[in-house]
C-alpha positions in Angstrom: 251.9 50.2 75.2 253.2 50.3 71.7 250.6 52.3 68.9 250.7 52.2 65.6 249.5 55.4 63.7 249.2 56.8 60.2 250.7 59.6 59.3 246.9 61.7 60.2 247.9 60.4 63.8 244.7 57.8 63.2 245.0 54.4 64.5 246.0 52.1 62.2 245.5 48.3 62.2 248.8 46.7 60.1 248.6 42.9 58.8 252.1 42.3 60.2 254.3 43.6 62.4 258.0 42.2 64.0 259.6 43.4 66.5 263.1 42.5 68.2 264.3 43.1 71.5 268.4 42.8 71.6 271.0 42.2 75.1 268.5 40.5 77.1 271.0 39.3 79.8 271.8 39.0 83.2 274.1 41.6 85.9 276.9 40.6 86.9 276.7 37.3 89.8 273.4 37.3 88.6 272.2 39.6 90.4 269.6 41.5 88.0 267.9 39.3 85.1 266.5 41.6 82.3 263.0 40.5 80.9 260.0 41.1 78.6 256.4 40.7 78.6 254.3 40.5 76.1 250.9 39.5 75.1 248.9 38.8 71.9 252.0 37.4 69.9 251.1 35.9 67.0 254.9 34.1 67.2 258.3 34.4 68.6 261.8 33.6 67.1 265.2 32.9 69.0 268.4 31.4 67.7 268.6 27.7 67.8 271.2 27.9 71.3 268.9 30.8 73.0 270.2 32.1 75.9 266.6 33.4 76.7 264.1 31.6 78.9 260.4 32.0 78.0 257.5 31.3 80.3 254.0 32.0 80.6 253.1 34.2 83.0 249.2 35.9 83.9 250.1 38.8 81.5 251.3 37.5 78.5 254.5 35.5 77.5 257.5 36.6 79.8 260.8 35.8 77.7 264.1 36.1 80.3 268.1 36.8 80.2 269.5 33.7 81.3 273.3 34.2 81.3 275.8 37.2 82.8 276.5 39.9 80.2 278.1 43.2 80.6 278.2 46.6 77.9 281.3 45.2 76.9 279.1 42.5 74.7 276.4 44.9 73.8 274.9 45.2 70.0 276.1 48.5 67.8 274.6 47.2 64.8 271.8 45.0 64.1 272.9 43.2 61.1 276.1 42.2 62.1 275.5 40.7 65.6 277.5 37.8 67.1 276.0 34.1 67.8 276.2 35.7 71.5 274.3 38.5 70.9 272.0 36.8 67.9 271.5 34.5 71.7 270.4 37.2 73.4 267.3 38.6 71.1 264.0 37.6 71.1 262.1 38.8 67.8 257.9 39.1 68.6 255.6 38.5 65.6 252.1 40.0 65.7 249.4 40.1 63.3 246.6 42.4 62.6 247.4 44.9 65.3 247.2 48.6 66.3 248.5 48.2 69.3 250.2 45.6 71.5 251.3 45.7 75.4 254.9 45.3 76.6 256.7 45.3 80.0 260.7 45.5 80.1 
């Protein structure tokens, strides 16, 4: 679970909140596929050739690495990340939250 606090450590509800998730991809063979969950998403953004999946699932919206990648291809710095690794994020949009739940 992901909280958002003020700086009295009370909850606090924000109008808008994003969040991106970077390297979702697969072991090598496939072997391993790595994944999020998440529920009460206002919206969701991927590059137009996505190599995530998305599918609902009892908990929430489950968004999935659909191709091999390795450390070798990993993000350093969000702003300047490749069309491969722009592939690989999923950014979550939520509105009027204090909290929201999440499984990697």
């Amino acid at each position: 679970r992901f909280s958002i606090f003020d700086m009295d450590e009370k909850p606090l509800t924000v109008k808008f909140f994003r969040i991106t998730f970077y390297d979702l991809d697969e072991g090598p063979h496939h072997t391993s596929r790595e994944y999020i969950i998440a529920d009460g998403m206002h919206s969701e953004d991927t590059a137009k050739d996505t190599q995530v999946e998305e599918k609902k699932v009892h908990e929430g919206e489950k968004f999935m690495a659909s191709e091999v990648g390795s450390g070798a291809d990993n993000p350093h710095i969000s702003t300047k990340l490749t069309d491969e690794q722009e592939e690989r994020s999923v950014v979550l949009e939520f509105k009027d939250i204090h909290h929201f739940d999440t499984t990697l």
